[in-house]
C-alpha positions as CSV (number, residue, x, y, z in Angstrom):
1,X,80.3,81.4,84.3
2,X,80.8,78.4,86.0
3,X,82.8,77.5,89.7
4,X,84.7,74.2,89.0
5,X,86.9,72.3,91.6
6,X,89.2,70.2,91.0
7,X,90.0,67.5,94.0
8,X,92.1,64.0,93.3
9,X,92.0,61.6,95.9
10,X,94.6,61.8,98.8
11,X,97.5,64.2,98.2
12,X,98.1,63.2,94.9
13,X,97.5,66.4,93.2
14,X,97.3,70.1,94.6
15,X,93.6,71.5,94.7
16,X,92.4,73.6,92.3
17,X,89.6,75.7,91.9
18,X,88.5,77.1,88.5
19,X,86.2,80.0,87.8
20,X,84.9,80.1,84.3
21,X,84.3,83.2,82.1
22,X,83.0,83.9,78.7
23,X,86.5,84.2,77.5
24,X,89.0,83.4,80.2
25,X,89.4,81.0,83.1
26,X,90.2,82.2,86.8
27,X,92.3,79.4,88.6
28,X,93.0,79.4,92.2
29,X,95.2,77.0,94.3
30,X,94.0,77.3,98.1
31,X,97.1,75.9,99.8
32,X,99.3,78.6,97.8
33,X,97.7,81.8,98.5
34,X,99.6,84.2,101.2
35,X,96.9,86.5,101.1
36,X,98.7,89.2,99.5
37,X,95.2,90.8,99.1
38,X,96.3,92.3,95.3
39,X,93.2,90.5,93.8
40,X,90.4,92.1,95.9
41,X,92.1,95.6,96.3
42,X,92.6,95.6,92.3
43,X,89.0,94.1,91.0
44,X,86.5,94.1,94.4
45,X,83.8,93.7,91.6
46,X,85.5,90.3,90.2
47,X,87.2,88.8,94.1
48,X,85.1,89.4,96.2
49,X,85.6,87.3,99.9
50,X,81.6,87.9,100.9
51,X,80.6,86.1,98.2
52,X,79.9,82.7,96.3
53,X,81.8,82.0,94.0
54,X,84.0,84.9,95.4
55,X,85.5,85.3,91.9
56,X,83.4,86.2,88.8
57,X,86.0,86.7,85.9
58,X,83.0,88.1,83.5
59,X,82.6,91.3,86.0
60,X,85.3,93.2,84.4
61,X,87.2,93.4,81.1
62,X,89.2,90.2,80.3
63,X,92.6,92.5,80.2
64,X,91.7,93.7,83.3
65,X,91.5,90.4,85.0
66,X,94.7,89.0,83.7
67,X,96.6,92.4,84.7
68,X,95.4,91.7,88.3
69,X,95.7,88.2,88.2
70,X,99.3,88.9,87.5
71,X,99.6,91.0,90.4
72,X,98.8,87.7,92.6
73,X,102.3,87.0,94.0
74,X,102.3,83.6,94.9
75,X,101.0,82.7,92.2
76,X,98.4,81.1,93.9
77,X,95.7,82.6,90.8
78,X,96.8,81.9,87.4
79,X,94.5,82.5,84.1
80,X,93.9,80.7,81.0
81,X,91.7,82.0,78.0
82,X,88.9,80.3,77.1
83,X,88.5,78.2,74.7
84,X,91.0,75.7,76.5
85,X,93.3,75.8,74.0
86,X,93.8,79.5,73.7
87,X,96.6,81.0,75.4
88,X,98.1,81.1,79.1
89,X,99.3,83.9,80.9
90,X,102.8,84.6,79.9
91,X,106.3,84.9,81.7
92,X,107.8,87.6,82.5
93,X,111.3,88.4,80.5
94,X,113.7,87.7,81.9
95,X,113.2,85.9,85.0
96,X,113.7,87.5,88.4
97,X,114.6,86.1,91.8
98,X,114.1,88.2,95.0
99,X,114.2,87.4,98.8
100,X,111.1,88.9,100.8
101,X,112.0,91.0,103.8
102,X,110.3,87.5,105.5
103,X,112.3,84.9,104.2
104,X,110.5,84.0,100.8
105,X,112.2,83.5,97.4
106,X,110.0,85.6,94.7
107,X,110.2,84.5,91.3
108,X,108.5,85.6,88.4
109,X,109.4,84.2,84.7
110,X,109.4,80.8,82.8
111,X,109.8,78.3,85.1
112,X,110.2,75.0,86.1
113,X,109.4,73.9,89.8
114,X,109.3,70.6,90.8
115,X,108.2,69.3,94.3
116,X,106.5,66.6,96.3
117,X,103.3,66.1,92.8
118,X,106.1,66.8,90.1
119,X,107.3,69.1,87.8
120,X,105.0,72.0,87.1
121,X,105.1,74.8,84.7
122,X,104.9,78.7,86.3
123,X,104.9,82.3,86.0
124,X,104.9,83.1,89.4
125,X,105.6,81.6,92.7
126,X,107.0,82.6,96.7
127,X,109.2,80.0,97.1
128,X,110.1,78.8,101.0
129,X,113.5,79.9,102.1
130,X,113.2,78.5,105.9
131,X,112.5,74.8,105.5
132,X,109.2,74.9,107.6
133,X,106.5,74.8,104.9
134,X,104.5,72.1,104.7
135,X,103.9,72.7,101.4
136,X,107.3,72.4,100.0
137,X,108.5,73.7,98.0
138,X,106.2,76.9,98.7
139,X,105.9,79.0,101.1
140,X,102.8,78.9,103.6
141,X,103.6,81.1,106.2
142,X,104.4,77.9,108.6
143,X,108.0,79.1,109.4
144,X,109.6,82.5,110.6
145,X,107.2,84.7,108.2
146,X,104.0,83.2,109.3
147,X,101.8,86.0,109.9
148,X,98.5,86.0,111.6
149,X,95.4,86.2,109.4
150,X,91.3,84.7,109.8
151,X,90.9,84.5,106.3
152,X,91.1,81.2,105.5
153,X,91.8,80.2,101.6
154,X,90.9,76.4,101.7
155,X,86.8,77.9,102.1
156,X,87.2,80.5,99.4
C-alpha cells in the first residue's frame, strides 16, 4: 500500500490523492468532498480521519471497499482496480438526477462534466445549483447549503 498525491502546478489540474492496495486503488479529490461521512461510518477500519494515510484500501475486502466507495456522494472517492488497466467503478443504469433539500444537483450514471480543467469522465457528482461554488461546476458548500464543519479535507 502506498499514499500517492497528485499536485500540477497552479490550478491546472484538480488534486488528487491516491491510496494504493494490493488489488484496487482508493482515489480522493480534496476540494470535492462534502463530508457526507459514508466512507468512515461504512469501513472505520479502511477511512479512518485519526490516521496517516487515513485510508488503507487492503483493510477490508476489495468488494467491500468499492460498495462504500460508491456510497461517497460527491464523488469526491472513486476506485480503480489494480493493475492500472483493470477496470473502473461502473455507472449506474440509467442515470439519475436529484436536487438536495440544500440546493445541490445529485447525479449518479455515465457522465460527462466539463468545467473550468475540462471534460472529465464520472459516476458520481453534487453538482452546484446556487452559482456560489468556487469550484464550479461542483458544489462546495460556499453558497446557501454551506454547512459548518472542522474537518478539513485539503489535510486528509
Amino acid at each position: 500500500m502506498s499514499e500517492r498525491t497528485d499536485d500540477r502546478a497552479g490550478d491546472e489540474q484538480p488534486k488528487l490523492k491516491e491510496y494504493e492496495g494490493e488489488g484496487i486503488t482508493v482515489t480522493f479529490e480534496p476540494r470535492r468532498c462534502l463530508h457526507a461521512a459514508e466512507c468512515v461510518r461504512g469501513l472505520p477500519e479502511v477511512f479512518d480521519l485519526s490516521r496517516r494515510p487515513w485510508v488503507l484500501p487492503d483493510a477490508a475486502e476489495t468488494g467491500q471497499v468499492e460498495r462504500v466507495v460508491r456510497r461517497c456522494p460527491s464523488g469526491a472517492l472513486q476506485y480503480h482496480h489494480r493493475p492500472a488497466d483493470a477496470s473502473v467503478e461502473p455507472p449506474d443504469s440509467p442515470t439519475t438526477v436529484r436536487r438536495s433539500p440544500s440546493g445541490q444537483l445529485v447525479l449518479r450514471g455515465d457522465l460527462l462534466v466539463t468545467g473550468a480543467h475540462g471534460d472529465r469522465h464520472e459516476t458520481r457528482v453534487m453538482l452546484c445549483g446556487c452559482g456560489a461554488s468556487g469550484n464550479q461546476p461542483y458544489c462546495d458548500h460556499s453558497g446557501p447549503c454551506a454547512e459548518p464543519d472542522d474537518d478539513v479535507a485539503e489535510d486528509r
